[in-house]
C-alpha positions in Angstrom: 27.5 -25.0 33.0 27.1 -25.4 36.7 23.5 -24.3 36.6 22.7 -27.3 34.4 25.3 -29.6 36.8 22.7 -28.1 39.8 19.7 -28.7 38.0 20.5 -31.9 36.7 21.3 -33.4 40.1 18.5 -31.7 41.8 16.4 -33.5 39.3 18.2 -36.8 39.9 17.9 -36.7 43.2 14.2 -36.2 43.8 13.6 -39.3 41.1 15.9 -41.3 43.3 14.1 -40.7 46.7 10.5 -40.4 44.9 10.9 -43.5 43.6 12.0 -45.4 46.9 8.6 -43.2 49.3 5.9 -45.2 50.4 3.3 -46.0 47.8 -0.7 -46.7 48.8 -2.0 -49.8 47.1 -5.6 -50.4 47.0 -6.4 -53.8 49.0 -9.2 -54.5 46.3 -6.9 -54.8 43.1 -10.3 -55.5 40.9 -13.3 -54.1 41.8 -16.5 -55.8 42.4 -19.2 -55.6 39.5 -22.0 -57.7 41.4 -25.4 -56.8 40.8 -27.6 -55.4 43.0 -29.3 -58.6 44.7 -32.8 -58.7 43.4 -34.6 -57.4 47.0 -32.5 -54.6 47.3 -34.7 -51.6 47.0 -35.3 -49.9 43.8 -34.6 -46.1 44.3 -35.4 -43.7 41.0 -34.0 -40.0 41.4 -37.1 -38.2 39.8 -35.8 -35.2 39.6 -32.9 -36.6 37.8 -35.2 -38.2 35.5 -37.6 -35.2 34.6 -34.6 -33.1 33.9 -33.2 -36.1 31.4 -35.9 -36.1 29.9 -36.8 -32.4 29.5 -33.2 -32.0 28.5 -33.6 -34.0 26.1 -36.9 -32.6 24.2 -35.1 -29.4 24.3 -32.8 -30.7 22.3 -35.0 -32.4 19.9 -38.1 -30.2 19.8 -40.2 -32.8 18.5 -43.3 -31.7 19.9 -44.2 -28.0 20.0 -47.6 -28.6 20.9 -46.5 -29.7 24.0 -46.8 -26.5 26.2 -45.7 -27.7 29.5 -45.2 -31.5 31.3 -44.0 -32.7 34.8 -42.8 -35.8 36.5 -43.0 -36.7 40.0 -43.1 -39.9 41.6 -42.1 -41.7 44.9 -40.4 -45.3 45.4 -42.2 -45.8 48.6 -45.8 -45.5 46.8 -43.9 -46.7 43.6 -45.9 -44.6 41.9 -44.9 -42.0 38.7 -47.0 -38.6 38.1 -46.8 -37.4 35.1 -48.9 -34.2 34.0 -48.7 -33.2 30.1 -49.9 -29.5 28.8 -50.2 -29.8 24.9 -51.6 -26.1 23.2 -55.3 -25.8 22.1 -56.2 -27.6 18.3 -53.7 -29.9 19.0 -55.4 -33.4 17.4 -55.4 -37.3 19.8 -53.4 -38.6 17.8 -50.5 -36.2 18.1 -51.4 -36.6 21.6 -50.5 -40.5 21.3 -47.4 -40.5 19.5 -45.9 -37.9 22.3 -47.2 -40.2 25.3 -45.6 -43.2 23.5 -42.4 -41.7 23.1 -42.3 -39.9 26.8 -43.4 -43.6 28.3 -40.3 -44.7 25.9 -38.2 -42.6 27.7 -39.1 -42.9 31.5 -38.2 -46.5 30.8 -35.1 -46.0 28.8 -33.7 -43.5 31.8 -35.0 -45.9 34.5 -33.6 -48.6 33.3 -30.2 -46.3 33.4 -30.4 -45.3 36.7 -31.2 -48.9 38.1 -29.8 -51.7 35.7 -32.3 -54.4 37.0 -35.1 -52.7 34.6 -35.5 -54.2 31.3 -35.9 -51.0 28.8 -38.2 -50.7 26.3 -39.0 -52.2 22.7 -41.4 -51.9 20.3 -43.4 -54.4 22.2 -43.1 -53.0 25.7 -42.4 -50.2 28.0 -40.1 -51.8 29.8 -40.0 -53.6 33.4 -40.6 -50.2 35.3 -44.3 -50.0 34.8 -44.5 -53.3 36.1 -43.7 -52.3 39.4 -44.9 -48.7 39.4 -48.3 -47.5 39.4 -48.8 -45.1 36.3 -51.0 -41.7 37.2 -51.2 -39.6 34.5 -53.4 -36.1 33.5 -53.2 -34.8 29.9 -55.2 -30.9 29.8 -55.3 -29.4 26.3 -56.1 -25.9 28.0 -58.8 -25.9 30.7 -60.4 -29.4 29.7 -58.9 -32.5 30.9 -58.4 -34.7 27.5 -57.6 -37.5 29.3 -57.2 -38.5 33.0 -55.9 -42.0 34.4 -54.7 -44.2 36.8 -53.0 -47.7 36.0 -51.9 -50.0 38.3 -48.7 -51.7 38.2 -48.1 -54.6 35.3 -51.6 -52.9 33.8 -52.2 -52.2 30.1 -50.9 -49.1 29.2 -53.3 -47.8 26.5 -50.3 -46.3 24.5 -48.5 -48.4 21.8 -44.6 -48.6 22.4 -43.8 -48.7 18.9 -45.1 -45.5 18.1 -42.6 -42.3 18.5 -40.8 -40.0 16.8 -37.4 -39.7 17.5 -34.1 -42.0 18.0 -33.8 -44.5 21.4 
């Protein structure tokens, strides 16, 4: 019985003086959810962006024929790389439909990492290839199928609408 008397009043007492100690209080009680002002510069992680991607098409394993890709890019040049390996016999317009969907996704993951791009629609890629020069190389094998540059707010020669899986 005097165990639980002990316990009992050890536990009442450390409620007692925790509740009177010091407390820290924040100075900013709500916190500020400005956007970035429109100059501010526009910084993509690339790496964070190829492994979204990649990540992703692991998951999905939409396109087989696609034997190896990478991203690179720089915000100084604002400029994205983006080098796509599909496997020999593999038709254009197969070809297409995976550059449509891969353009989908740079801007959908863009647009996540730096709110002030628009993301894509059917319509559109989105407000990141108007500021960033497009480079792309797509090899089926040893011969290059298709090898171009496109400046920033050009015509992408891919249709957004077209892709296979779920934005």
């Amino acid at each position: 019985m005097q165990k639980i008397i002990i316990i009992n009043l050890v536990l009442f007492l450390s409620v007692l003086f925790g509740a009177c100690s010091p407390r820290y209080v924040s100075p900013m009680e709500v916190p500020s959810m400005d956007n970035l002002e429109d100059d501010y510069p526009q910084v993509i992680n690339f790496t964070m962006l190829y492994n979204d991607i990649v990540d992703e098409y692991a998951d999905e394993n939409l396109y087989p024929y696609v034997k190896n890709m990478d991203i690179t890019g720089s915000t100084k040049k604002l400029r994205i790389n983006i080098t796509v390996d599909v496997a020999e016999g593999t038709n254009d317009a197969a070809v297409q439909v995976f550059m449509s969907d891969l353009l989908r996704k740079i801007s959908f993951y863009t647009s996540q990492q730096d709110g002030r791009f628009t993301r894509e629609t059917d319509e559109s890629f989105g407000s990141f290839f108007d500021m960033y020069q497009l480079r792309y190389t797509i090899t089926r094998g040893d011969e290059t199928v298709e090898k171009k540059t496109i400046k920033a707010g050009g015509v992408i020669p891919f249709d957004p609408g077209l892709y296979l899986g779920e934005m």
